[in-house]
C-alpha positions as a Markdown table, in Angstrom:
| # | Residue | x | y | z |
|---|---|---|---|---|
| 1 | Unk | 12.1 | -31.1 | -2.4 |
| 2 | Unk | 11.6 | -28.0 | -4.6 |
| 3 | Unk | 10.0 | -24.7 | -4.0 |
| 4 | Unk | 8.6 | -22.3 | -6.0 |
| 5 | Unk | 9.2 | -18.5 | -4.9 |
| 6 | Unk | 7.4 | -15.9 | -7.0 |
| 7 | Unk | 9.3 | -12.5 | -7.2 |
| 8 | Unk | 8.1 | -8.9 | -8.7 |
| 9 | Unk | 10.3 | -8.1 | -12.0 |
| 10 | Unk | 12.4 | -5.4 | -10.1 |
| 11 | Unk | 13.0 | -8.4 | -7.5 |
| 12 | Unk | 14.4 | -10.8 | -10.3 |
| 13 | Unk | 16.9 | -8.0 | -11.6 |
| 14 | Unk | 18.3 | -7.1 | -8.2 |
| 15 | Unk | 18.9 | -10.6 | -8.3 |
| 16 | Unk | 20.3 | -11.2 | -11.3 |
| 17 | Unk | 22.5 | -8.0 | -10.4 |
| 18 | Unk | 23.5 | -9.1 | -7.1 |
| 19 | Unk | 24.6 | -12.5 | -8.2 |
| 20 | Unk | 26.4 | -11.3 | -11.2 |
| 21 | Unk | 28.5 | -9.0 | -8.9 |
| 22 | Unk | 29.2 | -11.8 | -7.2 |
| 23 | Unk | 29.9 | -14.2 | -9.7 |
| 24 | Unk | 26.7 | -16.9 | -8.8 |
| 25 | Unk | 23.7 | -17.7 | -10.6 |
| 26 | Unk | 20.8 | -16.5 | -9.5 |
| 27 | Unk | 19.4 | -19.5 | -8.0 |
| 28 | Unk | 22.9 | -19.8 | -6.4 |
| 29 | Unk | 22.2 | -16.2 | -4.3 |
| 30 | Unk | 18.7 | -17.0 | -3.6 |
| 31 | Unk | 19.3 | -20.5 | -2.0 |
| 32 | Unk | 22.5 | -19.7 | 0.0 |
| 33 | Unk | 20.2 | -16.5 | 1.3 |
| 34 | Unk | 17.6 | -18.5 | 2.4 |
| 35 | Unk | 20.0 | -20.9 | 4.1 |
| 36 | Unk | 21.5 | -18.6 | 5.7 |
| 37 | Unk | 18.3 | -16.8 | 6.9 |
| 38 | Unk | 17.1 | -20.2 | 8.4 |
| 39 | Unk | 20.4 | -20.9 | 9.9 |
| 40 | Unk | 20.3 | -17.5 | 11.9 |
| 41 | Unk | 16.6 | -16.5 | 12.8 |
| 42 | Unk | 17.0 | -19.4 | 15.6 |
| 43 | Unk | 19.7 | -17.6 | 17.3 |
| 44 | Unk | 18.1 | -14.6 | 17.0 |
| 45 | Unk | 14.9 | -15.1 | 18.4 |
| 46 | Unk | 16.5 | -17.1 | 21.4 |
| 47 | Unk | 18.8 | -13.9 | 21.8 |
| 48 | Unk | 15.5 | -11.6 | 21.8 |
| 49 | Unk | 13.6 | -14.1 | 23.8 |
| 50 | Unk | 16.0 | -14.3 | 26.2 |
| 51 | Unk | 16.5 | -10.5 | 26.4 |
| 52 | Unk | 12.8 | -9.6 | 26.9 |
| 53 | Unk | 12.6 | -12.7 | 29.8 |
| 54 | Unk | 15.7 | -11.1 | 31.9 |
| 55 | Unk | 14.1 | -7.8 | 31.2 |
| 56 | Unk | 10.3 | -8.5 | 32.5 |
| 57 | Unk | 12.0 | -11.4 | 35.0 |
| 58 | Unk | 10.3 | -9.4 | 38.1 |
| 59 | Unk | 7.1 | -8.9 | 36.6 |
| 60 | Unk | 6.8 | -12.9 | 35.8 |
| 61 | Unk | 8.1 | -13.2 | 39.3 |
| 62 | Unk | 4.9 | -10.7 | 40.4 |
| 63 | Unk | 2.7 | -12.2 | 38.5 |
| 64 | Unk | 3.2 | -16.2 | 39.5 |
């Protein structure tokens, strides 16, 4: 499956930039930055989640 992402002109040069420093393609950054976006959100949410749950745990407690 393919997708389409539509980026603003100083978006593609940071890009290009970026990748070039690193010695990718463009479409090289952009997909292993998404991946590794996806990968991590989970965790992070479940972290936050979990944080704001033990912090408000005796207000649910009040509340049941």
């Amino acid at each position: 499956m393919e997708f389409l992402i539509q980026l603003s002109s100083a978006q593609i040069e940071r890009l290009r930039l970026e990748a070039e420093r690193l010695g990718l393609k463009p479409e090289e950054l952009a997909r292993a930055a998404i991946v590794d976006l996806l990968a991590t959100t989970g965790e992070d949410f479940n972290t936050a989640a979990e944080r704001v749950l033990k912090k408000n745990e005796e207000l649910y407690r009040r509340l049941a």
